[in-house]
C-alpha positions in Angstrom: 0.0 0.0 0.0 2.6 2.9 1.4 6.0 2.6 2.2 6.1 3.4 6.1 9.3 5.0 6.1 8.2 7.8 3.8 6.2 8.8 6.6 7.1 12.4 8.0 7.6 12.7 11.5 6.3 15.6 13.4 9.1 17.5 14.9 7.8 19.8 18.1 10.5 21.8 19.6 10.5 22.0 23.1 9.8 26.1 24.2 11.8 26.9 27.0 10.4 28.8 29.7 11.8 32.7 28.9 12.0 33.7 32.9 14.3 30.6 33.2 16.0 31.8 30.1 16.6 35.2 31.4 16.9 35.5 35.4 17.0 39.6 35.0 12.9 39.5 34.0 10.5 40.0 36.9 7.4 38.6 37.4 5.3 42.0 39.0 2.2 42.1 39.2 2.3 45.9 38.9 3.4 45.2 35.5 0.2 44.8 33.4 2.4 45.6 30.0 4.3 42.2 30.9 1.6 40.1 32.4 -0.9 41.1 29.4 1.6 39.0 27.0 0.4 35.8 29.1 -3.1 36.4 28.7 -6.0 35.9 26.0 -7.8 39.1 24.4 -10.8 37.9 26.3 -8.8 38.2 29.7 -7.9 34.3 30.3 -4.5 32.8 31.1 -2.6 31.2 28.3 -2.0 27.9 29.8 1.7 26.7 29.8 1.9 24.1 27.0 1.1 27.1 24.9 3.3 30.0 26.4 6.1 27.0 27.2 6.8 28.2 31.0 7.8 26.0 33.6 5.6 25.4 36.0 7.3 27.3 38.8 7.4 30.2 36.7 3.4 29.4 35.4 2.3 29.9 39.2 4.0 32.8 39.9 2.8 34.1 36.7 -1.1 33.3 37.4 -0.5 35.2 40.7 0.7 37.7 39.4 -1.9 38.0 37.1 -4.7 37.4 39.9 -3.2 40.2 41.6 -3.0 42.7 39.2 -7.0 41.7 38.6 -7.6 42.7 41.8 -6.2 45.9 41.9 -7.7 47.0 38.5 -4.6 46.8 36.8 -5.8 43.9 34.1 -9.2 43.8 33.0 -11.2 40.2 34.1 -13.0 40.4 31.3 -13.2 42.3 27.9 -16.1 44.5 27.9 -18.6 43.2 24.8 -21.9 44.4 24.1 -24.5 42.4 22.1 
């Protein structure tokens, strides 16, 4: 029928966590500019397998972000009218 090894494999390169990468970033939570990079336009968390932080750094991140919800520096939500 086919010949097997013909076959591509799918090659996924591992994404290495950029605050593990570079020590001198913070993660502030009085930083919206930084913490908006790690968030949907509708307000949510990007998960980890998608942003490729480690999960020390994910934690700290989603605090962060919580935070900075709190205080009215990130939006929860995006404000949509119907």
């Amino acid at each position: 029928m086919y010949d097997k090894s013909r076959r591509k494999m799918a090659y996924h390169r591992r994404k290495i966590c950029r605050f593990c990468a570079d020590s001198t970033l913070p993660i502030d939570y009085k930083d919206p500019r930084n913490l908006r990079l790690f968030t949907t336009e509708r307000g949510k968390i990007i998960p980890r397998r998608i942003s490729g932080n480690c999960a020390k750094h994910q934690r700290m991140l989603t605090v962060a972000i919580k935070r900075a919800r709190n205080i009215a520096l990130l939006p929860f939500t995006t404000s949509t009218l119907r």
